[in-house]
MIVEX-690956 format. One record per residue: residue in one letter; x, y, z of N, C-alpha, C in turn. Coordinates in pm, whole numbers, padded with zeros to 5 digits, always signed. Last residue first. Example, Ala and Ser with C-alpha at 12.3 -4.5 7.8 and 13.67 -1.06 7.14 Angstrom:
s+01285-00225+00708+01367-00106+00714+01290+00003+00787;a+01319-00569+00780+01230-00450+00780+01320-00330+00780;
END
This chain:
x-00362-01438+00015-00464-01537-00097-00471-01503-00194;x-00216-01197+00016-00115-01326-00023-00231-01436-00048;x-00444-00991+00069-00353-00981-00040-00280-01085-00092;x-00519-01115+00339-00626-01118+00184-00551-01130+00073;x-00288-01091+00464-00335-01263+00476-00424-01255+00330;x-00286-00798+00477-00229-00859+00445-00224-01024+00402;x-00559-00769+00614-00541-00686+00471-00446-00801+00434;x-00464-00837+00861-00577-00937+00770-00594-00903+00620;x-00256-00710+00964-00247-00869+00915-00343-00903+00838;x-00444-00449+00965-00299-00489+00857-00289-00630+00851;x-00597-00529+01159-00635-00474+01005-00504-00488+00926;x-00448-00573+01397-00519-00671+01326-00594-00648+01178;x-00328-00290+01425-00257-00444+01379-00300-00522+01318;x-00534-00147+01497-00462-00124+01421-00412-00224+01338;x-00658-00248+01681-00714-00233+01588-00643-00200+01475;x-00444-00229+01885-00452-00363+01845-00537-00362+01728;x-00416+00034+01881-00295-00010+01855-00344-00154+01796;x-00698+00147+02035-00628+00148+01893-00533+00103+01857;x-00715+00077+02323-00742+00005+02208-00731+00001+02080;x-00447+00188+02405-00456+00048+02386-00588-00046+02384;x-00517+00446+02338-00358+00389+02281-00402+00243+02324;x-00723+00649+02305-00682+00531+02403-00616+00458+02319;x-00570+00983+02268-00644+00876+02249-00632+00770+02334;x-00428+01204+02328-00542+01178+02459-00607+01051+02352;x-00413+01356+02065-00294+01278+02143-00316+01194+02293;x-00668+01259+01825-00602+01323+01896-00469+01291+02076;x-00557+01078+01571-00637+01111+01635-00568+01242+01763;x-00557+00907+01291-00494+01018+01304-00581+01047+01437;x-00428+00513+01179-00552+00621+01249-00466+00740+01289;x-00343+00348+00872-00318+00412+01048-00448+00493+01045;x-00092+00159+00676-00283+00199+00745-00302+00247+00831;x+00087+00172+00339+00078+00181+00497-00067+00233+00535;x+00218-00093+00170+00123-00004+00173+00132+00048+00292;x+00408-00306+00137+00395-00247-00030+00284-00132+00059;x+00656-00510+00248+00553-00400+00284+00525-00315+00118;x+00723-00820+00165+00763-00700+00106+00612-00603+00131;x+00574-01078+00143+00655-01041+00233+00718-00898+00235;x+00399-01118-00089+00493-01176-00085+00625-01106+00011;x+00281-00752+00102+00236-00912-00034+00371-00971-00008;x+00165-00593+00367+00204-00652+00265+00169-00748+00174;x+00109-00295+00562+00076-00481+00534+00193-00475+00396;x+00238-00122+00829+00236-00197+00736+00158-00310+00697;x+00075+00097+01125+00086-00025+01068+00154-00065+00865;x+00021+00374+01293+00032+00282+01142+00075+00189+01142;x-00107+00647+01439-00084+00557+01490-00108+00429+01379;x-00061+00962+01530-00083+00866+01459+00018+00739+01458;x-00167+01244+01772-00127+01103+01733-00172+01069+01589;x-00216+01582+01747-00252+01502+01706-00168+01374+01703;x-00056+01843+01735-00153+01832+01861-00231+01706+01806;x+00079+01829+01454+00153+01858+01624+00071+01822+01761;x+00037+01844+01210+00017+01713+01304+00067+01741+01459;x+00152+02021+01117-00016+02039+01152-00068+01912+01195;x+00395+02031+01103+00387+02072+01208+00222+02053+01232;x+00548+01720+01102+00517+01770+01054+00358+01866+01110;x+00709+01503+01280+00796+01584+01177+00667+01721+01087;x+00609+01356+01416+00611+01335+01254+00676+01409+01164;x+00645+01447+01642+00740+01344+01617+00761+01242+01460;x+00458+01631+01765+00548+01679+01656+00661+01544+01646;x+00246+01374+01860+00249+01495+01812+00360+01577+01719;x+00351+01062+01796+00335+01158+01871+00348+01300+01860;x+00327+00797+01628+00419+00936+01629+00315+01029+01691;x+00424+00454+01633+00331+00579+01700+00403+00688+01673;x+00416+00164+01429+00442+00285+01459+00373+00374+01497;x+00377-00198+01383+00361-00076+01445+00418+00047+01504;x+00541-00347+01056+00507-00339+01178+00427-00176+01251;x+00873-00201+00952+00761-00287+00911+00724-00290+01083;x+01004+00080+00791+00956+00007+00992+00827-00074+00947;x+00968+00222+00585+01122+00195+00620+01116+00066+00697;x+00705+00351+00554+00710+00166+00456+00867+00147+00540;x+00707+00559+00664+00653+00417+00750+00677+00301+00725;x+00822+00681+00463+00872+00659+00592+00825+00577+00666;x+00584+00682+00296+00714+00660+00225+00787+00627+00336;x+00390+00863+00446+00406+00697+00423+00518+00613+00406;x+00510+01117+00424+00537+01014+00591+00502+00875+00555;x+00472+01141+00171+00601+01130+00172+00584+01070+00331;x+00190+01109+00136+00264+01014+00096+00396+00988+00133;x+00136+01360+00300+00112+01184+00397+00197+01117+00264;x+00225+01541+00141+00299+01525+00245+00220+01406+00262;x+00145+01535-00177+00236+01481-00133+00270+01451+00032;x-00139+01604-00054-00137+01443-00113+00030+01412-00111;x-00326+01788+00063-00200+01804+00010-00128+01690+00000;x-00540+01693+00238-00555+01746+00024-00412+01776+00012;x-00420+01702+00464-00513+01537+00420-00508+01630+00252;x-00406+01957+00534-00307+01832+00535-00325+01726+00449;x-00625+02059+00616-00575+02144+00462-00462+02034+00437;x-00685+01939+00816-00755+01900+00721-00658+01948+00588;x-00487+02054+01007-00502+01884+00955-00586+01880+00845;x-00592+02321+01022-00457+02315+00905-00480+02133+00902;x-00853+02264+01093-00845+02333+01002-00695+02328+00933;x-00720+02164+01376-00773+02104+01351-00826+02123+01139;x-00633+02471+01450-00543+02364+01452-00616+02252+01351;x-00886+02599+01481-00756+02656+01422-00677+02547+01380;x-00997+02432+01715-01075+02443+01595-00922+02481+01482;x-00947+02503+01926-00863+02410+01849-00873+02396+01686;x-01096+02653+02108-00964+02715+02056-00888+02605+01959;x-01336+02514+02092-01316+02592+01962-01197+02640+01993;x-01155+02138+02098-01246+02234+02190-01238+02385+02067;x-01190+01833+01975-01180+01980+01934-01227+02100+02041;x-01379+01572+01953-01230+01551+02066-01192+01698+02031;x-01547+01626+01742-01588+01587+01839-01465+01595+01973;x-01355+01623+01521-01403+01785+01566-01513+01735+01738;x-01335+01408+01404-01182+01473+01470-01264+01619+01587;x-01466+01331+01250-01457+01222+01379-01391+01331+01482;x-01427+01446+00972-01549+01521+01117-01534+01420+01202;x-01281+01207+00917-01204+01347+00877-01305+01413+00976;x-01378+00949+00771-01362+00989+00919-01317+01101+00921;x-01092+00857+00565-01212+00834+00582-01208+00914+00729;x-00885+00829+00258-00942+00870+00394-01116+00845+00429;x-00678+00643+00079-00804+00639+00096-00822+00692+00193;x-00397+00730-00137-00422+00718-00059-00581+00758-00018;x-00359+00818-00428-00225+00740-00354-00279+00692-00153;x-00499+00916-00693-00536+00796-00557-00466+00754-00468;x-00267+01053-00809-00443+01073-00815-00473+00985-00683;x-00011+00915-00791-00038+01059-00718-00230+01059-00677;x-00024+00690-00968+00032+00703-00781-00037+00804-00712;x-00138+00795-01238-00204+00666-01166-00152+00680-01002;x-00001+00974-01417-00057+01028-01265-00121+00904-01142;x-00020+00769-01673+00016+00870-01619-00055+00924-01452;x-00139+00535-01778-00084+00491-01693-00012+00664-01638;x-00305+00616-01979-00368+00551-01930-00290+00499-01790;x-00093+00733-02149-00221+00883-02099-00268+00758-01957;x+00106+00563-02207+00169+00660-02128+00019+00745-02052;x-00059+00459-02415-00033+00395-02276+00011+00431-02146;x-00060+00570-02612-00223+00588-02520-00162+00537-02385;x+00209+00654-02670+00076+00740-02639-00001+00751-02540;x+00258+00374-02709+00324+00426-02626+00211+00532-02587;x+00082+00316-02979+00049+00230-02862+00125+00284-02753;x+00140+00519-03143+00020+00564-03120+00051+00448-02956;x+00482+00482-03220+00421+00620-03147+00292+00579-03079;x+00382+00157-03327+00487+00226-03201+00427+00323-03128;x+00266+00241-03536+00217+00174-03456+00281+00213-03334;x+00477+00433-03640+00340+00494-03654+00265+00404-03550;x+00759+00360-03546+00675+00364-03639+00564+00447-03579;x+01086+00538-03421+00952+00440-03410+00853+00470-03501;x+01284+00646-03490+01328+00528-03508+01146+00457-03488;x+01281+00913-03431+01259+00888-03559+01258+00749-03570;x+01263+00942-03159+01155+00998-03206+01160+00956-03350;x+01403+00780-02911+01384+00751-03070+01251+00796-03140;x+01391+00947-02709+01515+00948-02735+01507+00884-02894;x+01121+00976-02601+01195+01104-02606+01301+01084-02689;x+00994+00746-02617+00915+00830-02673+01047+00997-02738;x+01189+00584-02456+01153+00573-02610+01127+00674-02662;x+01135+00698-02210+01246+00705-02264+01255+00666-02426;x+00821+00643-02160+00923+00786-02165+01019+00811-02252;x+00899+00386-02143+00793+00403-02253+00834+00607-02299;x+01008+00367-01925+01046+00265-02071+00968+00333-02187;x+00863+00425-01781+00979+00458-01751+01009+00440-01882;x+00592+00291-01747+00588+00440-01789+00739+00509-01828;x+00738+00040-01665+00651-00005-01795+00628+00146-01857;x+00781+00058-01405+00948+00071-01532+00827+00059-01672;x+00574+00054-01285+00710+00206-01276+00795+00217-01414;x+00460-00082-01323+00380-00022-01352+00495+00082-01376;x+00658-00387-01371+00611-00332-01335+00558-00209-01425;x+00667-00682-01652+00721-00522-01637+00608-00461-01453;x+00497-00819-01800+00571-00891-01671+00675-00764-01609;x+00491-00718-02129+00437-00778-01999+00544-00861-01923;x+00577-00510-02318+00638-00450-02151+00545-00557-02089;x+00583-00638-02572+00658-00569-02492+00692-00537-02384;x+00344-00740-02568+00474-00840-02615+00589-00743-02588;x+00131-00555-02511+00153-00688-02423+00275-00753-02485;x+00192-00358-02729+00237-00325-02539+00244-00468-02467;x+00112-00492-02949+00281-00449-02913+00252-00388-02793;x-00177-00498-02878-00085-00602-02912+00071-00563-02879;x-00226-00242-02871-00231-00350-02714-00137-00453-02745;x-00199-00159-03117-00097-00124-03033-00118-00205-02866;x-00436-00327-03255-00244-00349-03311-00210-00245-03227;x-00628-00256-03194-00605-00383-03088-00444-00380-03113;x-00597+00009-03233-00606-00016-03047-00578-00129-03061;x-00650+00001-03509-00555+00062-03442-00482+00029-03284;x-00917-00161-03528-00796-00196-03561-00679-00116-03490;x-01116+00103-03422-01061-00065-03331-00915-00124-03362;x-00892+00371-03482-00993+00282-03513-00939+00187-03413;x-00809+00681-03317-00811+00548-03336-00984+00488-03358;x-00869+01037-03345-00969+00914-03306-00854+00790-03357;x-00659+01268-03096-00711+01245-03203-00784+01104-03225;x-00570+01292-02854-00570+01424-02938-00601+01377-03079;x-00799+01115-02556-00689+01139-02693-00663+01287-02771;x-00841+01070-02295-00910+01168-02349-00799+01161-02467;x-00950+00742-02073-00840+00847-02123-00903+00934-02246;x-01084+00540-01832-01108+00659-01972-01032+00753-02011;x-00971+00240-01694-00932+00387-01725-00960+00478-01812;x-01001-00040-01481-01069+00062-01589-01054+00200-01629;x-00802-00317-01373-00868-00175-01353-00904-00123-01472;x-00795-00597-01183-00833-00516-01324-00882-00354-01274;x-00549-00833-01091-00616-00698-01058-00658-00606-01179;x-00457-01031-01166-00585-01088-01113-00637-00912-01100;x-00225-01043-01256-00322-01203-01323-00411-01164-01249;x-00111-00803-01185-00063-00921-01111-00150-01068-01156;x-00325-00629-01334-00213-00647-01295-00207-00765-01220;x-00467-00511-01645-00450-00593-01577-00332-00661-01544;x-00656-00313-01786-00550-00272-01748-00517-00413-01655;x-00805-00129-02059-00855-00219-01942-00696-00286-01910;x-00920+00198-02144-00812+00143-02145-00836+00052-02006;x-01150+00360-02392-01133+00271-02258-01042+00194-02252;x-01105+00690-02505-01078+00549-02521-01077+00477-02363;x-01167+00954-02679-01217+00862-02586-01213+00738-02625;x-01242+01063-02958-01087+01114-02874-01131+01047-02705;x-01556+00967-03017-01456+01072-03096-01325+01122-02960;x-01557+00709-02811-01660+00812-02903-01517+00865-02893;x-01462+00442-02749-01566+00457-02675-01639+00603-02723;x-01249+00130-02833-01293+00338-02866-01431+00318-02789;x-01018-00004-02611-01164-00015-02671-01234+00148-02690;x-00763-00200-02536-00817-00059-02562-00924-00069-02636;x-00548-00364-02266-00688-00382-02357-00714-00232-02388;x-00318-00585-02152-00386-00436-02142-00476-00434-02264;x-00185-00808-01871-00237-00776-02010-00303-00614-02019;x-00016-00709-01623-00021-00872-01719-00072-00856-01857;x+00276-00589-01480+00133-00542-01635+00159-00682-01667;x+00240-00538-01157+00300-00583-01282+00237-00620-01337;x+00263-00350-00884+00140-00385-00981+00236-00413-01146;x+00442-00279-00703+00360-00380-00672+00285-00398-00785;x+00535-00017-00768+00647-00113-00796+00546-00261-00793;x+00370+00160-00651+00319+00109-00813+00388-00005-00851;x+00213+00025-00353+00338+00138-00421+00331+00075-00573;x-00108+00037-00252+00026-00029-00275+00072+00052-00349;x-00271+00338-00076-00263+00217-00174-00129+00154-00272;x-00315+00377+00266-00248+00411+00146-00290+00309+00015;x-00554+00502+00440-00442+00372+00403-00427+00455+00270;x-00640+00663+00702-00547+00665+00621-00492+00571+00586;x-00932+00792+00945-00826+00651+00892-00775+00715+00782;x-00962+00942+01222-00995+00967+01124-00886+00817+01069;x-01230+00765+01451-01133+00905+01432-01102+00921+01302;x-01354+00567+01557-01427+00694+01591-01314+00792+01567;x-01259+00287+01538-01179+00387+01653-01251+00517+01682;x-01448+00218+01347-01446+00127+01515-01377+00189+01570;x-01477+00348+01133-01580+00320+01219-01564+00305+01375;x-01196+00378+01065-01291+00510+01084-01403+00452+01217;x-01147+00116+01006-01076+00150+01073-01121+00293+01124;x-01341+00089+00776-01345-00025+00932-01284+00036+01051;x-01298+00241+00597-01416+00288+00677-01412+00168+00791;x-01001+00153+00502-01034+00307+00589-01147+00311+00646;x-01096-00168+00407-01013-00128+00565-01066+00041+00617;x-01275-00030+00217-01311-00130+00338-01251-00069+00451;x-01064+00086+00015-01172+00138+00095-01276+00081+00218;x-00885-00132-00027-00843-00002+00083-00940+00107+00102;x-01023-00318-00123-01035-00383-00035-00990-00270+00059;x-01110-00177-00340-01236-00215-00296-01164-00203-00118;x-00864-00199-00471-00939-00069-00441-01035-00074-00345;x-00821-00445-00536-00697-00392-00433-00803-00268-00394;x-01119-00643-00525-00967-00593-00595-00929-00514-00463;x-01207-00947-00350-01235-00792-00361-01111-00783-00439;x-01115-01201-00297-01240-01148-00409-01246-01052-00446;x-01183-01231+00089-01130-01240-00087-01169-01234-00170;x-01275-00987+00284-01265-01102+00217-01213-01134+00085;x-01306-00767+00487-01210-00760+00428-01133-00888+00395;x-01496-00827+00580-01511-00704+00542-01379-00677+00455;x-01466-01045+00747-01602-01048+00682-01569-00903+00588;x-01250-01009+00932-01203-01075+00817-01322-01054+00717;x-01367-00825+01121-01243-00777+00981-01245-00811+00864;x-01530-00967+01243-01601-00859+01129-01485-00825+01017;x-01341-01140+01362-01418-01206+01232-01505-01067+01141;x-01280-00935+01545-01178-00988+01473-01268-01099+01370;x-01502-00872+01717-01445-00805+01613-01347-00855+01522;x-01541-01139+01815-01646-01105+01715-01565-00989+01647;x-01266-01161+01991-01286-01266+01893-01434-01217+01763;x-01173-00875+02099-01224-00948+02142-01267-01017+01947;x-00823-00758+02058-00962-00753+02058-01056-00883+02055;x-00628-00698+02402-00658-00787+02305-00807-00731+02278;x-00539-00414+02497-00633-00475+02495-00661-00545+02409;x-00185-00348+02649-00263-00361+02491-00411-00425+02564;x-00046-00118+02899-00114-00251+02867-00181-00277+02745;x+00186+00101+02927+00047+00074+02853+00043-00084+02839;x+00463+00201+03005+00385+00166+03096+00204+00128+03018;x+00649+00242+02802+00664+00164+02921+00583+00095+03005;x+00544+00357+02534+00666+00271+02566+00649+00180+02644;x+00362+00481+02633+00348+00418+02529+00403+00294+02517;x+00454+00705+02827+00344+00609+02869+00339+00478+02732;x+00659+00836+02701+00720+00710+02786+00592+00624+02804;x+00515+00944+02539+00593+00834+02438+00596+00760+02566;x+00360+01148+02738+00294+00995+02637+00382+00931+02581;x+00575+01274+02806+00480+01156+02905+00402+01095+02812;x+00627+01409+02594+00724+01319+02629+00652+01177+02760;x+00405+01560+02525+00428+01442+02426+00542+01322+02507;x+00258+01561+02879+00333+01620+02768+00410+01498+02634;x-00080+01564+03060+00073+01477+02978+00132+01543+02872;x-00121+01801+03275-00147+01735+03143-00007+01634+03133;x-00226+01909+03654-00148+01875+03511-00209+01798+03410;x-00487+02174+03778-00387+02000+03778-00316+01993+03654;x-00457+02480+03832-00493+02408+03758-00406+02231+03807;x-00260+02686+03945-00367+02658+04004-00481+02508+03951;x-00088+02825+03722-00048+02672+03835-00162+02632+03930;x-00234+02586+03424-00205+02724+03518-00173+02683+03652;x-00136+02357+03281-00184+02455+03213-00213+02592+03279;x+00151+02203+03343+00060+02258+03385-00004+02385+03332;x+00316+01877+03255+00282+02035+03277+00184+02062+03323;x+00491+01581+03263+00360+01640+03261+00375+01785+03251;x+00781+01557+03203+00650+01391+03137+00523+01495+03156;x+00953+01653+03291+00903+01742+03116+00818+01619+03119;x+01086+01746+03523+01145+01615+03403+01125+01612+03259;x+00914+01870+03664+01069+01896+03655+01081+01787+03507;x+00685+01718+03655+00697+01828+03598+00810+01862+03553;x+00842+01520+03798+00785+01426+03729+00760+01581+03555;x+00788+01671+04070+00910+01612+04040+00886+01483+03896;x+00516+01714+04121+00628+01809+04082+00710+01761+04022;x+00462+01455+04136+00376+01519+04044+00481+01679+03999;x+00567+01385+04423+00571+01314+04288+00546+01440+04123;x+00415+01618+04580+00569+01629+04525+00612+01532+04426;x+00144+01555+04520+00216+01692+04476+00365+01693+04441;x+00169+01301+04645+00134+01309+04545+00162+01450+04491;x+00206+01450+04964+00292+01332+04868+00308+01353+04746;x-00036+01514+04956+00110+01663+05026+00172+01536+04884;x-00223+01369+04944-00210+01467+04870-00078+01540+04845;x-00047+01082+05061-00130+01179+05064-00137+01292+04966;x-00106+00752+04956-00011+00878+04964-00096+00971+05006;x-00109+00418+04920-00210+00458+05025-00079+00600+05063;x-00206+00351+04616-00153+00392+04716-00192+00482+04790;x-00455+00312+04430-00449+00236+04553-00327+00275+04667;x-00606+00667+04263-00500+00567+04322-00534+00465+04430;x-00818+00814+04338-00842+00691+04229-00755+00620+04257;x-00776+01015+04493-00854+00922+04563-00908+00831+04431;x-00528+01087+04443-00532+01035+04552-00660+00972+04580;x-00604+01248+04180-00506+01096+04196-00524+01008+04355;x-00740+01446+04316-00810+01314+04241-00744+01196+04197;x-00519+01562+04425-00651+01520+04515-00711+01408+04429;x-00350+01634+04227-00324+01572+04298-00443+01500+04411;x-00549+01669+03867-00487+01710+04042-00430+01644+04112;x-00534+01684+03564-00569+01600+03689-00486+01690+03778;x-00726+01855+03291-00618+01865+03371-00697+01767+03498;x-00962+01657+03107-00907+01742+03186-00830+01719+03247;x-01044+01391+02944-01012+01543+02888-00912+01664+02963;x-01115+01190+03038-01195+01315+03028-01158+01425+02996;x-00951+01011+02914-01074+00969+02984-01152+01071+03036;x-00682+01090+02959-00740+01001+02811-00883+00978+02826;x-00633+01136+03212-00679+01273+03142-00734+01186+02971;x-00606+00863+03366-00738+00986+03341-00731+01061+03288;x-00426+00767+03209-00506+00708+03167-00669+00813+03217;x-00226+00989+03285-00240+01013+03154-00384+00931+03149;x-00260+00958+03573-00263+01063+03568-00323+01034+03383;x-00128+00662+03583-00333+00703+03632-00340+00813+03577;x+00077+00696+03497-00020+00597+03410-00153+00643+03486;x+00217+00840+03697+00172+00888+03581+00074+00837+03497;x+00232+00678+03920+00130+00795+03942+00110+00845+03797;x+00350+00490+03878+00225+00456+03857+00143+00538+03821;x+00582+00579+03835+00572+00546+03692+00442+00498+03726;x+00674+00672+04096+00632+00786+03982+00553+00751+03842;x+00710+00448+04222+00562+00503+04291+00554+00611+04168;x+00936+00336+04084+00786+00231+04070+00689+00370+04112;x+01106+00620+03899+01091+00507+04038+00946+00432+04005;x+01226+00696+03626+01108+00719+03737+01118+00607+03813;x+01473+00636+03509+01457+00737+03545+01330+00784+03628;x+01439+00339+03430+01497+00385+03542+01518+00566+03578;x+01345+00384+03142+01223+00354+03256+01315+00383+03414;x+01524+00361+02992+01451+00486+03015+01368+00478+03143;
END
């Protein structure tokens, strides 16, 4: 790709995008000329700058006006021409300080989103591992008042979670411990997927064949493990970061991203797509496919467990971000998420 701009076009653009990432505004040919080291003239730099227009890398918001980068001048800038900024050694121990061992899985994807909010100043999105990741070690039920039960839930030998479920009628203690009992000799070492899967399919297909113990321990188990992906499938943070980089004709725009972020299937389903590409991914305004992301970058990462991407973490910002310091912030939060998860 890169042989389609010559050395003097592929500089002039990297100044052009790295100044408009840097104030916002259309650049000129006059102000390239006097930030640039080539030694061009204005006349010059116009015809680069035309011929670069022709191509679709920049535009022009009036012709009197200097140019912008167009999504296609930022992929190539991305691609070709961006230098990364290693982060410097104190940020890279705050990670690890913030995102130490010990913590459960919840703790640790609310960390990362406000680390990743904080230090880029935009908005963050992690996801939380795919359910396939959480295999039922033990499960616990404890009455807690009339059709309220505390259901204690423990995955992988080490991840506990706490769930108040609402019954259609009271269990005694006895009752709860004799159906924990037949869920742990039944579905342990089961994921979270096939453990609701299994339990479905019983419920529906041997309605006469199961006892009274049976029915009640499927029940509660099905209430305590229902909606679990959807409800929480993902931690935001930073969401007003966005309105600072907003001029008010954007405002409009900026109002459908948000209505974005509560509609829980679409980022799951672009997650679902990120998990494909282990590693770093940029999508560039409409290159997500999705249109209230159009005037907005994002920019994700995978982590994982036992080698198998189970989550995805990114920043949403606007398409004028600085791509090379967010990319490495990026990264280094996923490896370290990841390094936590395999301790």
């Amino acid at each position: 790709m890169s042989k389609t701009l010559n050395e003097r076009a592929q500089y002039l653009l990297k100044s052009l995008i790295e100044k408009h990432i840097s104030d916002g505004q259309p650049v000129g040919s006059k102000t390239l000329a006097e930030d640039t080291s080539l030694s061009l003239s204005s006349a010059s730099i116009r015809n680069v700058l035309a011929d670069l227009e022709e191509k679709g890398y920049i535009s022009s918001i009036h012709t009197s006006s200097g140019r912008v980068p167009t999504e296609k001048g930022y992929r190539f800038f991305v691609d070709s021409l961006i230098t990364v900024k290693p982060m410097h050694s104190s940020a890279v121990a705050q990670f690890q300080d913030q995102l130490s061992i010990g913590k459960n899985i919840q703790t640790l994807v609310n960390s990362a989103s406000s680390l990743l909010s904080d230090l880029t100043h935009m908005v963050s999105v992690v996801s939380l591992p795919r359910k396939e990741h959480f295999i039922l070690s033990q499960i616990e039920f404890l009455p807690l008042s009339p059709c309220r039960i505390l259901a204690i839930l423990v995955f992988n030998n080490k991840e506990v979670q706490n769930r108040v479920i609402q019954t259609s009628k009271d269990y005694s203690r006895d009752e709860l411990i004799k159906a924990a009992n037949y869920i742990n000799e039944t579905f342990l070492g089961y994921d979270l997927l096939t453990v609701r899967r299994k339990i479905l399919k019983t419920m529906r297909s041997d309605k006469e064949k199961i006892n009274e113990l049976m029915k009640n321990a499927m029940s509660i188990t099905d209430k305590a493990l229902e909606d679990s992906s959807s409800k929480d499938a993902y931690v935001i943070a930073g969401e007003t970061n966005l309105i600072d980089y907003a001029s008010d004709s954007e405002l409009n725009t900026l109002k459908k991203l948000f209505e974005t972020f509560t509609q829980k299937q679409k980022m799951v389903d672009l997650f679902e797509r990120c998990l494909q590409t282990q590693g770093i991914q940029i999508f560039i305004g409409k290159e997500s496919n999705y249109s209230s992301l159009g005037n907005f970058s994002m920019i994700t990462s995978t982590y994982a467990a036992e080698d198998e991407p189970i989550g995805v973490l990114g920043i949403i910002g606007p398409t004028r971000m600085p791509y090379d310091r967010i990319i490495p912030i990026v990264d280094i939060t996923a490896k370290i998420l990841t390094l936590t998860l395999n301790q």
